[in-house]
MIKOL-804669 format. One record per residue (C-alpha): x, y, z; residue in one letter; residue number from 1. Coordinates in steps of 0.05 Angstrom, whole numbers, padded with zeros to 5 digits, m for minus. Example, Ala and Ser with C-alpha at 12.3 -4.5 7.8 and 13.67 -1.06 7.14 Angstrom:
<pts>
PT      px      py      pz  type  seq
PT   00246  m00090   00156     A    1
PT   00273  m00021   00143     S    2
</pts>
This chain:
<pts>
PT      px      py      pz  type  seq
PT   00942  m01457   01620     X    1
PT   00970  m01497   01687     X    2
PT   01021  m01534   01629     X    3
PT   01040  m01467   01597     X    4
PT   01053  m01434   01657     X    5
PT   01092  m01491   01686     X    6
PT   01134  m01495   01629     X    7
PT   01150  m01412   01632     X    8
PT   01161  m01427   01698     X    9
PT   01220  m01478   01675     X   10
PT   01248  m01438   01621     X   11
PT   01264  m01378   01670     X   12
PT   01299  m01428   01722     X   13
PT   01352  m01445   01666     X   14
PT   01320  m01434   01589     X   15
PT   01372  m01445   01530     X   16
PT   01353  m01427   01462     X   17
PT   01328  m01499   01446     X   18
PT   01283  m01491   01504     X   19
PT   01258  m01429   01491     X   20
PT   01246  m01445   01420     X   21
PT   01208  m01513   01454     X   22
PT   01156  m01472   01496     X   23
PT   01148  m01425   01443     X   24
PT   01123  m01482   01399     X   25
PT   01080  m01518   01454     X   26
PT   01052  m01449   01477     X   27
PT   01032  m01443   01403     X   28
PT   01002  m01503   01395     X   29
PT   00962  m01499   01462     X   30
PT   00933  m01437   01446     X   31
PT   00924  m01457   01367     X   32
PT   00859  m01435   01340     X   33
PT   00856  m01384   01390     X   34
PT   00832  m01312   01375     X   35
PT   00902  m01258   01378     X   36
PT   00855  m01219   01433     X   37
PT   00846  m01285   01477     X   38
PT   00918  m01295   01476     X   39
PT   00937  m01228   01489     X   40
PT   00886  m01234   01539     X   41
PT   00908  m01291   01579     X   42
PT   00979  m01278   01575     X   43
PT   00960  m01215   01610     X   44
PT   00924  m01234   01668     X   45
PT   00982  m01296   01682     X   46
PT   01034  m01244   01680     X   47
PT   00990  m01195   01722     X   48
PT   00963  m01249   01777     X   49
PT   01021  m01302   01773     X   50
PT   01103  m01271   01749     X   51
PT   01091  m01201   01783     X   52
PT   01076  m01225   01856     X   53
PT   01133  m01279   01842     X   54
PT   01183  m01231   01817     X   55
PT   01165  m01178   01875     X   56
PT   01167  m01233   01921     X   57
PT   01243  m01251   01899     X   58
PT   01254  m01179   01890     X   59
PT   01240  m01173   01964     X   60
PT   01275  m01240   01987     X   61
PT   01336  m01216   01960     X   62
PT   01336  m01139   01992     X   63
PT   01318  m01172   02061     X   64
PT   01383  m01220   02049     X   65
PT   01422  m01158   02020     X   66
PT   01401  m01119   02085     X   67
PT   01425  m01184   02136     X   68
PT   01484  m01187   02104     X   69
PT   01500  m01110   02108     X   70
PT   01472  m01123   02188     X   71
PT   01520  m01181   02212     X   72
PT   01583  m01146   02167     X   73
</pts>
């Protein structure tokens, strides 16, 4: 799961279609022999627990920069 995740966490920094199409296949074949439900699962809780506070942490970042700017103009 740490591998998969590190590797999503490279394709969004700067993912190309060859890239893309390379985590898909070593997300498959880490989770090969899986159950759908234990994937689905998974997947779930990483987005859930791990992308959504990143994302809402950017999210904030770049209001609070947004807002400095708009201060000091």
């Amino acid at each position: 799961m740490k591998s998969l995740y590190a590797q999503l966490m490279f394709q969004l920094m700067g993912a190309d279609e060859g890239k893309m199409e390379r985590m898909r296949q070593e997300a498959a074949k880490l989770t090969e022999g899986w159950e759908q439900d234990k994937v689905r699962n998974v997947v779930t809780e990483v987005l859930e627990k791990v992308m959504s506070p990143l994302i809402y942490s950017e999210a904030l970042e770049l209001m609070h920069d947004h807002r400095a700017a708009d201060a000091s103009s």
